[in-house]
C-alpha positions in Angstrom: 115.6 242.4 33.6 118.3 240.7 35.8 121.0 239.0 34.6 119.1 235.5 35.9 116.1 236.3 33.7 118.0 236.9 30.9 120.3 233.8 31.0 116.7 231.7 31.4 115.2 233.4 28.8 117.8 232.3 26.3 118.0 229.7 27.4 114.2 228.7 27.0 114.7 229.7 23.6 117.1 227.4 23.0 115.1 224.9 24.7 112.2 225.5 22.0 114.8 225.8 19.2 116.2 222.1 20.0 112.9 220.7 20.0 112.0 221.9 16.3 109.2 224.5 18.0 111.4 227.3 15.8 111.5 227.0 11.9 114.3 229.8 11.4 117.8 230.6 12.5 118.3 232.1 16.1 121.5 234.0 17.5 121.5 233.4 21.0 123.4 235.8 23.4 125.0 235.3 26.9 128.4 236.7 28.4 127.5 239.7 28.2 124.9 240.4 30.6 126.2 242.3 33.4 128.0 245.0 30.5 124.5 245.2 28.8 122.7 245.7 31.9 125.4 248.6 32.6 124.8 250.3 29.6 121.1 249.8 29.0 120.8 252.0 32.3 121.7 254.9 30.3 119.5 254.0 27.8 116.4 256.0 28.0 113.0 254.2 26.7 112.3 257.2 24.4 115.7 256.4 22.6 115.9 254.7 19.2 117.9 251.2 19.8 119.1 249.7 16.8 120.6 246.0 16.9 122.2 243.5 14.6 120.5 239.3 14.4 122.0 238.8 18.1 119.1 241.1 19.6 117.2 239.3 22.1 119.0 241.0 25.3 119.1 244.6 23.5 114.8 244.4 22.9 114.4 242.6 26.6 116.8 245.5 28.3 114.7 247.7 26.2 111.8 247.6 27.8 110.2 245.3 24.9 108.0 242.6 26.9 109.5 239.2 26.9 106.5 237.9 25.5 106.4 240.0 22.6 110.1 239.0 22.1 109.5 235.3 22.3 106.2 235.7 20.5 108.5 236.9 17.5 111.4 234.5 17.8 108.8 231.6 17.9 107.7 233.3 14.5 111.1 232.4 12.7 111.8 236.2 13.8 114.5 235.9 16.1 117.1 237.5 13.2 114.9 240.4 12.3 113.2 241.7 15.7 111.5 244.9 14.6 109.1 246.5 17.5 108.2 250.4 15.8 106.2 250.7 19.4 109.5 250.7 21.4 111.7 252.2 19.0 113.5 249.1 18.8 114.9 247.6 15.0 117.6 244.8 13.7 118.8 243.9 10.5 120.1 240.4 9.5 122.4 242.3 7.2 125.9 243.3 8.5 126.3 246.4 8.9 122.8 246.9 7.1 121.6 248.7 10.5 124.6 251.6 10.9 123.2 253.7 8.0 120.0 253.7 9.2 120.6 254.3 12.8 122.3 257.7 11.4 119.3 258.5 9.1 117.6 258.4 12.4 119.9 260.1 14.5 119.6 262.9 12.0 116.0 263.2 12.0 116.2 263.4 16.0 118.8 266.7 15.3 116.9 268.5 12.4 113.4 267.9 15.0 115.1 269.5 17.4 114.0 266.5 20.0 115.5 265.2 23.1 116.3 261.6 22.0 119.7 259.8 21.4 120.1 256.7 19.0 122.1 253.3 20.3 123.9 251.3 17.5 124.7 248.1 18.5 127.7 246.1 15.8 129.8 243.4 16.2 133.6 243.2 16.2 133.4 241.9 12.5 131.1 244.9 11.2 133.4 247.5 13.5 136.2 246.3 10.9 134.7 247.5 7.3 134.6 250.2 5.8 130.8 251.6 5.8 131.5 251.8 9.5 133.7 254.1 9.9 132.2 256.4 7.5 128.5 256.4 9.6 130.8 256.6 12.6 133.2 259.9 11.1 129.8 261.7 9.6 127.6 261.2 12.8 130.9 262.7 14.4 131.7 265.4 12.4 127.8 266.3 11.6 127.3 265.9 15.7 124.7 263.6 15.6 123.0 262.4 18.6 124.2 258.5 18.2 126.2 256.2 19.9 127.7 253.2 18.1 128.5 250.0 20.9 131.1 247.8 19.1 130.0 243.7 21.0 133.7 242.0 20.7 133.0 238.4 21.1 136.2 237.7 18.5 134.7 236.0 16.1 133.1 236.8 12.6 130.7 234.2 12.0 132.5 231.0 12.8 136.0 232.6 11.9 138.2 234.1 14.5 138.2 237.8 13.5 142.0 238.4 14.2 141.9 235.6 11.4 140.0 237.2 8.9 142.4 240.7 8.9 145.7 238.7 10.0 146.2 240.6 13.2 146.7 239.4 16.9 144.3 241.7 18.7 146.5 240.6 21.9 149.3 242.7 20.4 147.6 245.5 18.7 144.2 247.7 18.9 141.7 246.9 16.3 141.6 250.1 13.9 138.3 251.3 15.3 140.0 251.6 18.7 142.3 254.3 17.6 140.2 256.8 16.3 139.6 259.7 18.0 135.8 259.2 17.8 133.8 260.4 21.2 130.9 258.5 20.1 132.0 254.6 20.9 131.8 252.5 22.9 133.5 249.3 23.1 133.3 246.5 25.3 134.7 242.6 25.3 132.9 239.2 26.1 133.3 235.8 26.1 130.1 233.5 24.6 129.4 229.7 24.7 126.6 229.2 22.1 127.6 228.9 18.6 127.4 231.7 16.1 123.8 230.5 14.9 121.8 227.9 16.9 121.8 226.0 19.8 124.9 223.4 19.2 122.3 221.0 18.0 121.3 219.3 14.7 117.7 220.0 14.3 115.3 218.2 12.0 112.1 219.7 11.1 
């Protein structure tokens, strides 16, 4: 997908969000388009992607069909997208994902197959401590995994330099001082709000 198509697809989901068409939560994504687009081209389809609630870009550059997608979020599913078909799951639970992206990525070694496994976290879940210890074993075991660390700044509605009492302008967030070969990091900007649209919706 272009960057256009994915900016209208949110979008459009926020549209039907506003309007009451969508009884649940929805994390909507933009900012980070042309770094997603980037990556996802050295994301093969056969690879397991694993995401956090902020998902829709990572199924859509996925190769998940924007209909199933929207199908899902229109569902109340936008927090939990699960497609088994493209290898493609989320969790709502921070950092609930990281342990079983390495579960996977350990199957995919012990098969002997030629797959990799994408973890996608936030800045806030890059800070704790069950982190670090999926990223250090999948390291040291050599598992075929990459964690992506999205730094949008804030955890939840809190500035994340807030929540640790540290001015990332001054100093590198822990995770970016390990000598770890499997991360990636990259750093965006967002306008929609943490959950939501930027609306009040009654049902």
């Amino acid at each position: 997908m272009t960057k256009e198509e994915l900016i209208q697809f949110e979008q459009e989901i926020a549209d039907a969000y506003c309007a009451g068409q969508i009884r649940g939560p929805v994390h909507l994504s933009d900012g980070n388009e042309d770094q997603l687009i980037e990556l996802f081209k050295g994301i093969k389809k056969s690879d397991w992607v694993f995401s956090t609630w902020r998902s829709h870009y990572h199924a859509l550059l996925h190769g998940v069909p924007k209909e199933e997608v929207r199908a899902e979020i229109m569902k109340a599913n936008s927090i939990t997208l699960s497609f088994p078909e493209h290898r493609f799951f989320t969790s709502a639970i921070v950092n609930g994902i990281t342990p079983i992206a390495v579960g996977a990525a350990m199957g995919i070694k012990r098969k002997g197959e030629d797959r990799h496994v994408w973890c996608f976290v936030g800045d806030m879940a890059a800070e704790a401590g069950v982190f670090y210890e999926n990223v250090k074993y999948a390291d040291n075991h050599g598992l075929p995994i990459t964690f992506v660390v999205e730094d949008n700044g804030q955890s939840v509605g809190t500035p994340t330099d807030v929540v640790w009492g540290y001015d990332r302008s001054k100093e590198k967030p822990d995770y970016l001082k390990w000598d770890r070969k499997n991360l990636i990091y990259y750093r965006y900007e967002k306008k929609w709000p943490h959950v939501g649209a930027g609306v009040w919706v009654t049902f």
